[in-house]
Structure formats: structure tokens, C-alpha cells
C-alpha positions in Angstrom: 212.3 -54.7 -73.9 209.8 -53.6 -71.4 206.0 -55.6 -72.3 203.1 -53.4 -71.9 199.3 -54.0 -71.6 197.2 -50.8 -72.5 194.2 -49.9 -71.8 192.4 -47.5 -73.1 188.8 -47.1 -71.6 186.1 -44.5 -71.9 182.0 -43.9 -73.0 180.7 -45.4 -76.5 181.6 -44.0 -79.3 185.2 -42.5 -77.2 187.6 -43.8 -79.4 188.8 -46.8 -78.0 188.4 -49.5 -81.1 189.1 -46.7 -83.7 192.5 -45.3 -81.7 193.0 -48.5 -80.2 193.6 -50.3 -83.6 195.9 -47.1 -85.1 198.0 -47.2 -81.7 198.4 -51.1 -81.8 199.9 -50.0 -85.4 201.7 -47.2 -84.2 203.6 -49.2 -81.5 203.7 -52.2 -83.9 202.1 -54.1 -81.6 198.4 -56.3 -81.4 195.2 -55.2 -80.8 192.1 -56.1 -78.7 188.4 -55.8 -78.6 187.7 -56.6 -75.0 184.3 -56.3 -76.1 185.1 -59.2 -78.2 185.7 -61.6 -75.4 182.1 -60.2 -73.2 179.5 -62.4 -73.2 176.2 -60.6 -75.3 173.0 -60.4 -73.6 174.6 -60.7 -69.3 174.8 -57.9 -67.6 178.7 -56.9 -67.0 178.5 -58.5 -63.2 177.4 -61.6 -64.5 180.4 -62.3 -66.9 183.1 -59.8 -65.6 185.6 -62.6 -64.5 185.0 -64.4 -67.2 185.5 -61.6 -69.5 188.4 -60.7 -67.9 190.3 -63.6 -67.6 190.0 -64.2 -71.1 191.0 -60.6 -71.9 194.2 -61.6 -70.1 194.8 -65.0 -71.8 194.1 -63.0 -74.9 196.8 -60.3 -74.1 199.2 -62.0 -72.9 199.3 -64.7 -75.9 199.8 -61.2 -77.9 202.7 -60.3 -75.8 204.2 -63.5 -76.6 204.7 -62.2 -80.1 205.2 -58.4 -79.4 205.8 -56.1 -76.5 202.8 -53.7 -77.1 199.0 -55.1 -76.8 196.2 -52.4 -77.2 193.2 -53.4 -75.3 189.8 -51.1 -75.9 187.3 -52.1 -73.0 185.8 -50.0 -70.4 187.1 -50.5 -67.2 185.4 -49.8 -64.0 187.8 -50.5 -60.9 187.6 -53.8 -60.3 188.4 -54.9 -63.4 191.7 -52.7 -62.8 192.2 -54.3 -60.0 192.3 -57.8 -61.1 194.4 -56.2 -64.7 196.7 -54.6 -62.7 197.7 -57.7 -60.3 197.5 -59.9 -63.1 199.9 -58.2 -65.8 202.2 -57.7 -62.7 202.4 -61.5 -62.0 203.7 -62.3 -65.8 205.7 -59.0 -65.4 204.2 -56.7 -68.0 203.8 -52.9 -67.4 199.9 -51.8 -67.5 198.8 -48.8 -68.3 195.2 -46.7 -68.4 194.4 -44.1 -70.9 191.1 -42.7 -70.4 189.6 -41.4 -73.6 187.2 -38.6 -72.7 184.3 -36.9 -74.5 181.1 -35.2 -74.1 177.9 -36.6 -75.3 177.1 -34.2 -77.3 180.5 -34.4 -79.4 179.6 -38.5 -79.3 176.8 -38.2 -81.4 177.5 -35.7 -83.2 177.1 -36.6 -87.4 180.6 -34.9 -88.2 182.1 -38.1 -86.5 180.9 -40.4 -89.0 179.4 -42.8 -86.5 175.0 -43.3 -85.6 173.7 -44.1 -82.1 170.0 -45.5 -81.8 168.5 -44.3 -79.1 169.4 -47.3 -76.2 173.3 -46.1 -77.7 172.7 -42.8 -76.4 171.1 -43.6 -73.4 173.5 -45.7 -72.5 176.7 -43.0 -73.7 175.5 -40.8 -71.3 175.1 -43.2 -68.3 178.6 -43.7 -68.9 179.9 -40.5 -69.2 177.7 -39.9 -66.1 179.2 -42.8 -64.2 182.9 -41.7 -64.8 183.7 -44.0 -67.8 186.2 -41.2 -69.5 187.5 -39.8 -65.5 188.8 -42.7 -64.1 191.4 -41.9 -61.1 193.1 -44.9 -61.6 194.0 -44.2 -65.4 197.7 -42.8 -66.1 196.5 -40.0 -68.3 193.5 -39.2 -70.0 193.4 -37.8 -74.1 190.1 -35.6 -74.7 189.1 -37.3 -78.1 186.1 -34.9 -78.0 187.9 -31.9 -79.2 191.1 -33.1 -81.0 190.9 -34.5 -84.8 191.7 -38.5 -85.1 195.3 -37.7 -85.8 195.6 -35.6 -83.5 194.2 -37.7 -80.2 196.5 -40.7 -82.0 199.7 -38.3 -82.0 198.5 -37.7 -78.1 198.5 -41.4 -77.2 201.8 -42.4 -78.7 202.8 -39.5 -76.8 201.2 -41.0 -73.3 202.7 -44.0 -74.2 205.9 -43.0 -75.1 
């Protein structure tokens, strides 16, 4: 069986833990908080090796046990860079789902999630800066418009 390492990255408040967990189960694979391994407080440029190495220990410790890992992390193209060439090395297929929404759908209260103020700032910085349009993804799922089950049915789909 083919071992895969996806990614899916996008904006706050996208998706990516909430999907990310539900298509770990889906696949019966593992899931990962890449924000788990960052280190709080440091810009990204001042930890993103770091942070990404460990993201790949992480992973690929989980592909040990499984063929599927879900990783949620925003990914700017660097960090794809270095993914990419180092999934390849051990052999494992990566792939890049952008999850894309609108600010505005973000924050909105039928979602069932709150953004201070510094949340929303930073929301739309991403979505400014590309974080749900990356070129390098494989696909991208609009979680804005589509219902929970419906953007999970979507990314089993992508994967599949």
C-alpha cells in the first residue's frame, strides 16, 4: 500500500484541525496538529525548520503504524519545498489540499467558532496572502460554502 502524507493548509478558522481529524478517521489513518509542534511566541521564520522537521519525524513515526497521516498546518512554499523532498526520500506520496474560505464566512457565528479581534486581523492577512490559493496544492475544497459533511465527503474524494 501506497503511504501518504496530507496536507491540508488554508486561513484560521478553514477547516484544517476540524476536517483534518474527520479525514484522518475516514482514511483510518493519524492525525496532526502541525500547530502542535510550532514554537508559541517566534515569528514562523524563526522556528520554520524546526517546526518542520519535527512535523516530519512526527509523520513519518505515524506512517510507521498506518498508510494515511493528516497533517493541518499552513504551508507557505518553502515549507512545501522541504515536505515534498522529504516525504519523497522515505518514499511516501505528499499531497496539498487547500481549504478555502472567505473571511466573512470565517467568522461568521453559524460556524460555531469566536475570533478576537488579533484572530481576525490575522484571517484576513492570510486569506490576503494566498493561504487557501496555493498553486502548489493538488486541489483545493471551498469549506466556505459547503456544510462539514459535505467538504469531508469532498476530501475523501480528493484523496481517493
Amino acid at each position: 500500500m501506497v503511504k501518504r502524507a496530507i496536507f491540508l493548509t488554508g486561513p484560521i478558522g478553514a477547516g484544517k484541525t476540524t476536517l483534518g481529524r474527520a479525514l484522518a478517521q475516514a482514511l483510518g489513518g493519524s492525525f496532526i496538529d502541525g500547530d502542535d509542534y510550532a514554537l508559541s511566541g517566534r515569528p514562523w521564520y524563526a522556528s520554520s525548520l524546526r517546526t518542520s522537521r519535527a512535523i516530519v519525524k512526527a509523520a513519518t513515526a505515524e506512517l510507521m503504524r498506518g498508510d494515511h497521516v493528516v497533517i493541518a498546518y499552513p504551508l507557505r512554499c518553502i515549507n512545501w519545498i522541504y515536505y515534498r523532498r522529504c516525504f519523497a526520500d522515505a518514499g511516501v506520496v505528499l499531497s496539498v489540499i487547500n481549504l478555502r474560505a472567505t473571511c466573512a464566512q470565517i467568522v461568521h457565528p453559524a460556524r460555531g467558532r469566536s475570533f478576537d479581534a488579533s484572530e481576525r486581523r490575522r484571517i484576513a492577512e492570510m486569506i490576503s496572502e494566498g493561504y487557501g490559493e496555493r498553486t502548489f496544492a493538488d486541489t483545493t475544497v471551498d469549506t466556505g460554502s459547503l456544510q462539514p459533511a459535505a467538504a469531508l465527503k469532498a476530501l475523501v474524494a480528493a484523496i481517493r
